[in-house]
C-alpha beads as a LAMMPS data file, in Angstrom:
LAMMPS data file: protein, C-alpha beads

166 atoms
165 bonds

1 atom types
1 bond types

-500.0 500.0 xlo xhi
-500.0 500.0 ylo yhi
-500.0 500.0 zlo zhi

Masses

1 110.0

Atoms # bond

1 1 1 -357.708 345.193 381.865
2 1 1 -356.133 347.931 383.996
3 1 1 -359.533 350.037 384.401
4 1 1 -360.375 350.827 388.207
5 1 1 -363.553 350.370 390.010
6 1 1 -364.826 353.976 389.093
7 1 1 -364.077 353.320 385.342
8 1 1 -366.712 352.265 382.582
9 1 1 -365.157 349.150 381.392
10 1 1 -365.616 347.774 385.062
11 1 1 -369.251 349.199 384.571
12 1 1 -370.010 347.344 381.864
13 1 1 -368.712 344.394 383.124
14 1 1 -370.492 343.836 386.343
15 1 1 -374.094 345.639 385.141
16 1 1 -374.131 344.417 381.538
17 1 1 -374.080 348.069 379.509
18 1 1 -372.787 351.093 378.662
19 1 1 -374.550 353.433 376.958
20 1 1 -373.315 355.293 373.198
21 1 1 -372.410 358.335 374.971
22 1 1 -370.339 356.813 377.794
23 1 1 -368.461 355.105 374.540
24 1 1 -368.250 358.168 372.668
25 1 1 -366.639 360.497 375.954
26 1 1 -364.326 357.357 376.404
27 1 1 -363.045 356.557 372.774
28 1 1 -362.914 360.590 371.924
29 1 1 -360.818 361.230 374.901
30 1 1 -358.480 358.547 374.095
31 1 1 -358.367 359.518 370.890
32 1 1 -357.946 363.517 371.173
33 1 1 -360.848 363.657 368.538
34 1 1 -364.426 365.116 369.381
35 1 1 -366.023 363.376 366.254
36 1 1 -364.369 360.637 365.981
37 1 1 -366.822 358.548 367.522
38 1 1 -369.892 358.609 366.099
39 1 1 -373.259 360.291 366.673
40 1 1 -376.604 358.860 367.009
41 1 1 -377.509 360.376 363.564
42 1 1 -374.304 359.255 362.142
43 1 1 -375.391 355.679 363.248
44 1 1 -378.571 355.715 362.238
45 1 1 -377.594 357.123 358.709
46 1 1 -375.114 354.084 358.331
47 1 1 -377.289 351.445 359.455
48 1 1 -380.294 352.328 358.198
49 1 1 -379.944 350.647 354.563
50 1 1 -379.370 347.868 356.437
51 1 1 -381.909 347.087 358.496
52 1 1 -384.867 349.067 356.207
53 1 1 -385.541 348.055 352.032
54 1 1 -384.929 352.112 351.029
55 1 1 -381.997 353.461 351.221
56 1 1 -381.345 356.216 353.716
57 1 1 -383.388 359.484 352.320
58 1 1 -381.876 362.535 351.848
59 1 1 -382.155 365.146 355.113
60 1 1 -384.786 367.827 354.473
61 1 1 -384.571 371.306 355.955
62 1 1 -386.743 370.590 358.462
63 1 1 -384.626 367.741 360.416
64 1 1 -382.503 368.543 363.332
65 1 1 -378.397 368.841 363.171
66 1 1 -376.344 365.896 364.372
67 1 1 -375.925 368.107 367.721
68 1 1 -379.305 368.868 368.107
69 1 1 -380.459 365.055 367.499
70 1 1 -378.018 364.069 370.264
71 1 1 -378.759 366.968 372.470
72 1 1 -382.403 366.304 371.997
73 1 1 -382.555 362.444 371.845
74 1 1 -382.138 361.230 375.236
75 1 1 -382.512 358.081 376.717
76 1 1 -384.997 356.793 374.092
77 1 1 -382.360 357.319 371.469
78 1 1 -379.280 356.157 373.092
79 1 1 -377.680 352.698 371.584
80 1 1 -376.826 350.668 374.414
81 1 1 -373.994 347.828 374.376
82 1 1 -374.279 345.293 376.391
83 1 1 -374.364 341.564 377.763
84 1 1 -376.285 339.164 379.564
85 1 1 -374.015 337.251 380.998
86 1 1 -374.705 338.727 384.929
87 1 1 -371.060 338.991 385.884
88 1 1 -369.951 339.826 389.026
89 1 1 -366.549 340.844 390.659
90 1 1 -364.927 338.354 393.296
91 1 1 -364.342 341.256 395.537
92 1 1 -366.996 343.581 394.859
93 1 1 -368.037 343.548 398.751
94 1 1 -364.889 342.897 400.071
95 1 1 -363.825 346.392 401.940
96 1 1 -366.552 348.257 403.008
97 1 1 -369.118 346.698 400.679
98 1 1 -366.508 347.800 398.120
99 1 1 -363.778 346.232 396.257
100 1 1 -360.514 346.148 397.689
101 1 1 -358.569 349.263 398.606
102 1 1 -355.816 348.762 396.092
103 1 1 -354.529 345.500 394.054
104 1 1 -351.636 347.655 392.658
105 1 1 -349.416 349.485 394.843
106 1 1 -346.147 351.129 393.624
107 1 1 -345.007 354.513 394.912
108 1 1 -347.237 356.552 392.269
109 1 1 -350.234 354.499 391.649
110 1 1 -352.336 352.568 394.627
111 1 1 -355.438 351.311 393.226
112 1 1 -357.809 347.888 392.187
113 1 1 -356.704 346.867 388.956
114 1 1 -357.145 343.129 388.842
115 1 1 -360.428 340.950 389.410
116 1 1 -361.903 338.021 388.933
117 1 1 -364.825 338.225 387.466
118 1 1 -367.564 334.955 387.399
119 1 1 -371.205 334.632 385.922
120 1 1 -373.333 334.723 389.069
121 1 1 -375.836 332.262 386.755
122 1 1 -374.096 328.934 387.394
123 1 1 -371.193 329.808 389.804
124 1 1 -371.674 331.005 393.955
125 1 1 -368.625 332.755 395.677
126 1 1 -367.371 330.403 398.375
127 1 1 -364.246 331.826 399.408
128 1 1 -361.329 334.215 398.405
129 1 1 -358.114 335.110 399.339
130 1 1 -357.757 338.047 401.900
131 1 1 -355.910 340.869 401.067
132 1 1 -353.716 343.026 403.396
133 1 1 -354.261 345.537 405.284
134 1 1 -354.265 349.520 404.484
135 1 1 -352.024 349.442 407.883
136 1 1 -349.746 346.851 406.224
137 1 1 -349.463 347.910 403.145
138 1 1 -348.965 351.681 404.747
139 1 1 -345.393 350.272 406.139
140 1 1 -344.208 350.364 401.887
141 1 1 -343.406 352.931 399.848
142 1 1 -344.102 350.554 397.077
143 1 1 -344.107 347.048 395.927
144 1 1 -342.606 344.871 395.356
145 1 1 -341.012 343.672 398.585
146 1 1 -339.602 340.898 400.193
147 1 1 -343.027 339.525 401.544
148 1 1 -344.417 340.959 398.402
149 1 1 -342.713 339.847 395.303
150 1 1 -345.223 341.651 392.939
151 1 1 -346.410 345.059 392.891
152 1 1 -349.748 343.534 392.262
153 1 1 -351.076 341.623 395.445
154 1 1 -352.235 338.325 394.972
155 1 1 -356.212 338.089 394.286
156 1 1 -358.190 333.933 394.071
157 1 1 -361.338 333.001 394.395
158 1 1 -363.312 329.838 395.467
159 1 1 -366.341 329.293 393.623
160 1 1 -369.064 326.462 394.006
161 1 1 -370.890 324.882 390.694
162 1 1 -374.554 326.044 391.034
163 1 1 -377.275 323.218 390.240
164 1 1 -378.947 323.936 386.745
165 1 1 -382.878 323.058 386.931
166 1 1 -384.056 322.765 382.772

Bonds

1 1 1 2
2 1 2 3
3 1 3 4
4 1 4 5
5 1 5 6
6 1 6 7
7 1 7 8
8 1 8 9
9 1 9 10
10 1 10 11
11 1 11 12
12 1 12 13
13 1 13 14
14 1 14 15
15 1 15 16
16 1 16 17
17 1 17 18
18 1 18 19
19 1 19 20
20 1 20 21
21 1 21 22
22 1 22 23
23 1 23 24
24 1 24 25
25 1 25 26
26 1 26 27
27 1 27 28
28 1 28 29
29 1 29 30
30 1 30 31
31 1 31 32
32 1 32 33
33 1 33 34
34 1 34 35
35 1 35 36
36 1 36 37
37 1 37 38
38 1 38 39
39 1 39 40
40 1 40 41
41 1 41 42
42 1 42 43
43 1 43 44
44 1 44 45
45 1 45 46
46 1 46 47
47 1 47 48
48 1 48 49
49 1 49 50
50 1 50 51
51 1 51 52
52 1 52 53
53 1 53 54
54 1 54 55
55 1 55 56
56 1 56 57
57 1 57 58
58 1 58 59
59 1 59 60
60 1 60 61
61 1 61 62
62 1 62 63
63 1 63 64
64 1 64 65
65 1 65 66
66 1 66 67
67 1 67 68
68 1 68 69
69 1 69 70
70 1 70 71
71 1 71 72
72 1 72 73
73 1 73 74
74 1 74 75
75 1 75 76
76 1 76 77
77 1 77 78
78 1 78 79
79 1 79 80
80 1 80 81
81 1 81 82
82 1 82 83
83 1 83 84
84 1 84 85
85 1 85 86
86 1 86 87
87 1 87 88
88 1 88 89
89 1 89 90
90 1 90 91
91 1 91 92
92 1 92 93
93 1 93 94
94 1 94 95
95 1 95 96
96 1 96 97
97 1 97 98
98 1 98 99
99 1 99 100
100 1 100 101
101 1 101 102
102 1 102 103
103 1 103 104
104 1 104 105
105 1 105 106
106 1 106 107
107 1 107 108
108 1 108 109
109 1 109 110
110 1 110 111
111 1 111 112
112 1 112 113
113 1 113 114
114 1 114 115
115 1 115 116
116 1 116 117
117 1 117 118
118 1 118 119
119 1 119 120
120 1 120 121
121 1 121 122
122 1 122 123
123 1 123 124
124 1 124 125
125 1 125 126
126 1 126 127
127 1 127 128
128 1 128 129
129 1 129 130
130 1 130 131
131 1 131 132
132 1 132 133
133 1 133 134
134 1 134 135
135 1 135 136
136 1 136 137
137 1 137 138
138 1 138 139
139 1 139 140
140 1 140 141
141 1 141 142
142 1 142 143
143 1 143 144
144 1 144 145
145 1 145 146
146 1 146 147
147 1 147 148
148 1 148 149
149 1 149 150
150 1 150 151
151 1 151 152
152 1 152 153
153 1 153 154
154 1 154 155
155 1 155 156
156 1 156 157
157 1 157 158
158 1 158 159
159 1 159 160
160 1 160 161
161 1 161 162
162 1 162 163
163 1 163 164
164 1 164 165
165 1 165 166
């Protein structure tokens, strides 16, 4: 999925959530559009026939603007999106108690991009393939090579079927 470590999509996978305004700095900067995302008032207006038997009232003078609501709202109001499937990364502890130094490496971009992830519910990490070295890698410019035919290294895990107790 091309997101590094630092990134929010590899966030949500390996804790479970993101939170609305993690989404909404994400899709707007993509996008080039401050409001094109919406905010927790705009969600709440739009779901709110839904989920209630009245229709949405009209605002009154004394409730708060769409920024205010947001600015104001904090963590109670946030929408969360999330999982529960308690994925992990193959190499989340591999360098440094980190993942790997790069999985990528061409002359302009050296960074993790690839990982296997597995649900840490029914599957244990037996073994994985190791990577090279910084010091090896160091002696390119950029991949591929001729020991490297890729310019993304090789990743594979091991994994072990965990017993299921019902």
């Amino acid at each position: 999925f091309n997101s590094s470590p630092q990134s929010q999509v590899y966030h949500y996978l390996q804790s479970g959530y993101v939170d609305s305004d993690k989404w909404r700095q994400i899709v707007n900067h993509c996008n080039g559009d401050d409001k094109l995302f919406p905010t927790r008032r705009q969600w709440e207006d739009k779901y709110k026939s839904i989920l209630t038997e009245n229709p949405s009232k009209p605002p009154t003078q004394n409730e708060e603007t769409e920024e205010q609501a947001d600015e104001s709202s904090g963590d109670k109001w946030r929408l969360k999106f999330g999982h529960d499937l308690k994925l992990s990364s193959g190499y989340t502890d591999y360098d440094n108690n980190k993942e790997p130094f790069c999985t990528n490496y061409t002359d302009d971009f050296k960074d993790t991009i690839d990982y296997i992830f597995y649900s840490t519910d029914s599957l244990t990490l037996t073994e994985r393939i190791v990577l090279p070295s910084r010091e090896i890698l160091s002696q390119y410019d950029n991949l591929p090579s001729e020991q490297f035919p890729s310019d993304h290294l090789m990743i594979g895990c091991g994994f072990e079927l965990k017993k299921v107790v019902y």
